[in-house]
N, C-alpha and C positions, 0 to 999 in steps of 0.2 A: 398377459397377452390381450391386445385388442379382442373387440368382440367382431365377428365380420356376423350383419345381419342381413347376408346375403342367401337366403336360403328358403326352400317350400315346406309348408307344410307335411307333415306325414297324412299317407291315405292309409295307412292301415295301421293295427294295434290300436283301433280305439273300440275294440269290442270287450275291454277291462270292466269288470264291476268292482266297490268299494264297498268291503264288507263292514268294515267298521262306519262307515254314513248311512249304510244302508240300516244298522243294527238302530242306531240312535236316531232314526227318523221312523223304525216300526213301533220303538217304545215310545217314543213322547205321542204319535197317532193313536198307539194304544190306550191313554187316557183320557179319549175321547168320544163319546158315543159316536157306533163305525156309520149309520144314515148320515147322521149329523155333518162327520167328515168329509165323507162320499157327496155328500151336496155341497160343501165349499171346495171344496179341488176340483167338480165339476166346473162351479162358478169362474174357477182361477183358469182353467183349461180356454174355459170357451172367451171370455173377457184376453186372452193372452193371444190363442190363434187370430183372434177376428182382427185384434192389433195388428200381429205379425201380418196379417196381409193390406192393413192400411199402407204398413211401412214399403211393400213391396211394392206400392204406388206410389210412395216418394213421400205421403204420409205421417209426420215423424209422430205421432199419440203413443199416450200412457198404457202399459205394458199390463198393467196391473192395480187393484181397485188397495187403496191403503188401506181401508178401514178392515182389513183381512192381511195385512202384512208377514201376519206369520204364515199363514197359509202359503203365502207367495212364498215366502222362503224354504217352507219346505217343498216346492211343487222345483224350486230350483237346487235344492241340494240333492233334489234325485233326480236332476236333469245331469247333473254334475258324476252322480254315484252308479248311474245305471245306465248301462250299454241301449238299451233298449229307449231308455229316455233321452238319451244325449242331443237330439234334433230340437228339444227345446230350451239347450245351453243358453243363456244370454250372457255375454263375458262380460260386461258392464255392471250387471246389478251382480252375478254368479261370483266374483272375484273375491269378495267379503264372505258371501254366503257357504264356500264350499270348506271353508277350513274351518268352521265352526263345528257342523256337524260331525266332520271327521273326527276332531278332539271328543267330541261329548263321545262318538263311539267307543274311541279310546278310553274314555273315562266311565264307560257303562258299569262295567263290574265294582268299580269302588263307587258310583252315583246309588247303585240298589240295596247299599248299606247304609245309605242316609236315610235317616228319621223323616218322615213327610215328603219324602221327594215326590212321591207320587201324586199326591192334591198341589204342590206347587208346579210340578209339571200341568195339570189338568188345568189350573189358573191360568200359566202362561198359555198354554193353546184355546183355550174358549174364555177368559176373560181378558188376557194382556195383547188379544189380537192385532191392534194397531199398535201400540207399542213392546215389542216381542224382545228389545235386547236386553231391556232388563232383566226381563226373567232370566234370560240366557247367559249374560254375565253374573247372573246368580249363580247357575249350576256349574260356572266352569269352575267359580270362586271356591263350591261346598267339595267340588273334586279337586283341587288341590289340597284342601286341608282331609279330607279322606284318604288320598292317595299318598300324602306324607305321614302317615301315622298318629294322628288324631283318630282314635278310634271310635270315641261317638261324637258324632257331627249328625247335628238336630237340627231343620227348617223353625223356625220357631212360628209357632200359629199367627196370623195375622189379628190385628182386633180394631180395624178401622171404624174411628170416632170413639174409641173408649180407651184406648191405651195404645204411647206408641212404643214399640219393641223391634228389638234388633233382628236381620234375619237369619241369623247361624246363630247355636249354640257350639262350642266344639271343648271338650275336653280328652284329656289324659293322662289318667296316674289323680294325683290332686291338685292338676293345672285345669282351670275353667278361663276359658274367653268367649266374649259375646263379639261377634261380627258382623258391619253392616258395611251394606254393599251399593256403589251410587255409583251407575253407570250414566256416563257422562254425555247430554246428547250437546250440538250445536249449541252457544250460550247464544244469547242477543246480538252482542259487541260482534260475536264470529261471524253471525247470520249477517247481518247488514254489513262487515266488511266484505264477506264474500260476493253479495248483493250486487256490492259498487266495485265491487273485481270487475263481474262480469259484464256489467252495464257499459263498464270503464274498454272492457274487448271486444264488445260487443259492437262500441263505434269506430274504433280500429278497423276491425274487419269489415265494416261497410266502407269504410274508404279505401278497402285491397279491392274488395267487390267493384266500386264501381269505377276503381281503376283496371281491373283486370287483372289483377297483382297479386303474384304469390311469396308470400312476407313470411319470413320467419324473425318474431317479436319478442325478445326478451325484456325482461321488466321490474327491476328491484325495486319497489317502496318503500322510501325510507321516513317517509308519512305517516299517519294514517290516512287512510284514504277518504274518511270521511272529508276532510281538509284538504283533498284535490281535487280543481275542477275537472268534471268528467268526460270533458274529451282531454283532458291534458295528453294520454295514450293516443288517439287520433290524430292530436295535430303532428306530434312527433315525426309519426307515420306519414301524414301529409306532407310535412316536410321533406320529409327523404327521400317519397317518390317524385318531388319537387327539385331534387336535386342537393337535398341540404346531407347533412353529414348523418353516418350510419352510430355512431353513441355520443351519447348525452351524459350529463350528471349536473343536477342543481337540487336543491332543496327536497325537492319533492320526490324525485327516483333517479335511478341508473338504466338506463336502456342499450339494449343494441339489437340494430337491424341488417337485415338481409336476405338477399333474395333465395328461394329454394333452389338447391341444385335437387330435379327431378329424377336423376339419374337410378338412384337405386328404387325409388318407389315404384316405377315406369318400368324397372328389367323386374320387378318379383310380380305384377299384374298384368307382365303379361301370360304368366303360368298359374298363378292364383288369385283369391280374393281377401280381401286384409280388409280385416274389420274397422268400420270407420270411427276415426277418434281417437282406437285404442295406440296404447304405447306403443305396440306394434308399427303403427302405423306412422305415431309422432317418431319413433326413432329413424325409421326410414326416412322421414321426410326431412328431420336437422339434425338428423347424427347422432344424437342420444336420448334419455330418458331417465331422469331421476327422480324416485319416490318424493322427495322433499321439495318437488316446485309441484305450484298448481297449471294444471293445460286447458288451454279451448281452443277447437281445434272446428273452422268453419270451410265451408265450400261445395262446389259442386259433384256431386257423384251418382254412379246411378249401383243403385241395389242389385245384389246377383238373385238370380231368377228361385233358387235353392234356398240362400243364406241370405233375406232382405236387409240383418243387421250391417253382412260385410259389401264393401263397395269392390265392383269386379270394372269398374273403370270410374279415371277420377282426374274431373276440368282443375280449374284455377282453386286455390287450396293456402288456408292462411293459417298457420298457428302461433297462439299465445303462448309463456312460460311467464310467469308470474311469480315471486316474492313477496310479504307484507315483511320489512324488516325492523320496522318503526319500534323505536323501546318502549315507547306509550300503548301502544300496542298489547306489547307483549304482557306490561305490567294490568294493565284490563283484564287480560288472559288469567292472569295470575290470581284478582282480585276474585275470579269467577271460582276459581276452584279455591281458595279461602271456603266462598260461601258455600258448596259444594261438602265441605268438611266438617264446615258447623252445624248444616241441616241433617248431616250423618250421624255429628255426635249426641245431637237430640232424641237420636234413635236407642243410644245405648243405656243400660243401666249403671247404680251404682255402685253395684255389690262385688262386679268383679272387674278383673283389665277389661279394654275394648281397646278394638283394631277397628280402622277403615279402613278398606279399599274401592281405590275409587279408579273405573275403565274408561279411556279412552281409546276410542275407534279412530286413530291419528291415518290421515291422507293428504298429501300435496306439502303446501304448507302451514298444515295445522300439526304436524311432525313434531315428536318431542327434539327438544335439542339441549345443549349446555347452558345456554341462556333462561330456558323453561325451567329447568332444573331449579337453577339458583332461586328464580324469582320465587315459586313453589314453595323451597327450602324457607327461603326467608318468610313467606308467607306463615309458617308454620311453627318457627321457631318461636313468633310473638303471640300464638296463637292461645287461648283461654280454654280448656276442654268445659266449664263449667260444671254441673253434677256429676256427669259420667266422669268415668276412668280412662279416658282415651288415653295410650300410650304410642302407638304405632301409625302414621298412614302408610298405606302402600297406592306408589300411583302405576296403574297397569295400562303399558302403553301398547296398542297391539295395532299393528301396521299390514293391514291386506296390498299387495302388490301386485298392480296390472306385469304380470311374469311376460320378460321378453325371449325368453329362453324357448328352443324347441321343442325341448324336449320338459317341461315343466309347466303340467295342467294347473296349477294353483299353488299358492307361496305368500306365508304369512313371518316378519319378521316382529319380535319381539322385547321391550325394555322394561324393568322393572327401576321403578323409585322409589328409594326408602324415605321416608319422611320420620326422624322423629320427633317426638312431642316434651315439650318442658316439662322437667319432673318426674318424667317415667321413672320406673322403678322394675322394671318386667323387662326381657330380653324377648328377641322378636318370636313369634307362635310360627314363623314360616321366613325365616330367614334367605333368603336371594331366590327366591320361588320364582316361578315362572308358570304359567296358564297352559300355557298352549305344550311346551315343552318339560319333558322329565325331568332335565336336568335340574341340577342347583348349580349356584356358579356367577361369572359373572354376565349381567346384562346384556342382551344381545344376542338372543339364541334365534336362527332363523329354521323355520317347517318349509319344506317346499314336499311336490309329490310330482 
């Protein structure tokens, strides 16, 4: 049945706390001296309100200082967890962040059975502070193999500049595997296409602008973008409000345009306020929203007096949906996590099997798909483990989703990719597992709350 997203926000029932984010954001604090703390969440409070009131000047500055990114994270997963804290939700940077801590809570009682957890938690919160999801796709990684019956499952001590070493130990019975774990941030090839995504919308939307024009811009590349000129998206658009045709297809992408029917975004503002940018907001304005395209979404609005994030009224209004479809592309993609595999297996020793798993945080269209899969697969099957024992990758694809639902504060869907390795000899230590979810099973388990 269609979705109808005609509908208000709820005013009540948000006085909920979350006991299990709440549980796994007092322990990982806990291994922190509590001054220490208490002066970076100070830090985060007062750098975050003084923003929040830039924005409600129309303002748009940085929410939050990186070089303390965990900090931030946790100051929003008990934005997220705690009634009392909910006023400093931010549903843009919050959307990734709040299904994170929920699992760790879930995962506490099997996490305080692992060997070291507690100096690797202490590292992640006062040494991996700018880079935090490491550590954190460490722990989700050492609670699956916990929570599936590996009964000792060992952090294995760090020895930077003198030896490298894997970071799980996990055994059972007289089965031993060493486990390393590479969470996957943005490669290069992804950064600079996204780059030239946005540069590429960016001039788009200045010619809605200074036409008056509220465009909704579809946009498959079937390039890569480095290899399109960057108004190629602009002149499109020029075109059209020129009078030329609403889709396109040649070499370079498939397009379609069209103008906003205002209709539903105009009847829900005038009873509420819809955060700007979000899916929310993109569905209302062209119909739909899907995880698997990227959006930029420009225009004029003015901040509600309460909520500076969400727009309580909203001028001329342009959105992007974007595509990179290009198989050269893809196959870069591919090459990145190759390398990604071999830096891992450098990690392992030779004594016993190893396993890689490698996370990605997949949004818009950096999304796993069938295509990613193969290229991956293929990558892997020509691959060399070298000294180590590699047997197994697992690629852990974990998908946060701006939720269009009413009734659904946060919503994480989930893929698992087996990779194996030439030559194995071992059968998998964690066969169709999954991170975030209990189950086993196949691929595709989705968390919402």
């Amino acid at each position: 049945m269609a979705r109808n997203p005609l509908w208000i926000a709820q005013r009540h029932g948000q006085d909920w706390n979350d006991a299990e984010s709440i549980a796994a954001i007092e322990w990982m604090v806990a291994q922190t001296p509590p001054a220490e703390w208490q002066s970076r969440l100070d830090r985060v409070r007062q750098t975050f309100f003084a923003a929040r009131d830039r924005w409600a000047a129309g303002d748009r500055i940085a929410l939050f200082d990186p070089s303390d990114l965990i900090a931030w994270y946790v100051f929003q997963g008990a934005a997220y967890a705690t009634a009392t804290e909910r006023g400093n939700w931010v549903e843009h940077e919050a959307f990734r962040i709040a299904p994170v801590f929920r699992r760790l809570g879930q995962l506490l009682p099997d996490l305080r059975k692992v060997a070291g957890v507690e100096q690797r938690v202490a590292t992640l919160m006062r040494g991996g502070r700018s880079t935090p999801d490491n550590g954190i796709y460490e722990l989700l990684v050492a609670g699956a193999y916990a929570r599936r019956g590996w009964r000792h499952v060992t952090f294995v001590p760090e020895q930077p500049g003198v030896a490298r070493t894997p970071d799980l130990d996990v055994r059972r019975g007289r089965s031993r595997w060493a486990v390393e774990c590479k969470r996957v941030g943005q490669s290069e090839y992804s950064g600079l296409e996204r780059d030239r995504a946005e540069l590429m919308s960016g001039l788009a939307h200045a010619v809605c602008e200074q036409a008056a024009a509220s465009l909704d811009i579809k946009i498959a590349y079937l390039d890569e973008l480095s290899r399109i000129d960057e108004a190629y998206l602009a002149n499109h658009v020029a075109a059209f409000l020129d009078g030329g045709p609403p889709h396109w297809k040649d070499a370079f992408g498939e397009g379609f345009l069209a103008h906003i029917d205002r209709a539903q975004i105009d009847a829900v503002l005038r009873h509420d306020d819809v955060y700007f940018g979000s899916s929310r907001m993109i569905e209302l304005l062209i119909g739909d929203y899907h995880m698997a395209v990227d959006y930029d979404v420009r225009g004029d609005w003015e901040p509600g007096a309460e909520r500076p994030f969400h727009a309580t009224t909203l001028g001329r209004v342009s959105v992007v949906s974007w595509l990179s479809v290009s198989d050269e592309a893809a196959r870069r993609k591919a090459r990145h996590f190759r390398s990604m595999v071999s830096g891992a297996a450098s990690q392992l020793p030779g004594d016993c099997p190893g396993v890689v798993h490698v996370g990605y945080e997949t949004t818009g269209g950096n999304s796993v798909d069938g295509r990613r899969h193969g290229l991956n697969l293929a990558q892997i099957a020509t691959f060399q483990p070298g000294a180590s024992r590699l047997q197994w990758v697992y690629g852990n694809y974990m998908t946060p989703e701006h939720s269009v639902d009413r009734n659904e504060s946060a919503a994480l869907s989930e893929t698992t990719a087996i990779y194996p390795v030439r030559g194995r000899r071992n059968t998998e230590p964690l066969p169709n597992h999954m991170l975030f979810m209990d189950e086993d099973g196949d691929p595709g388990y989705h968390w919402h709350r």
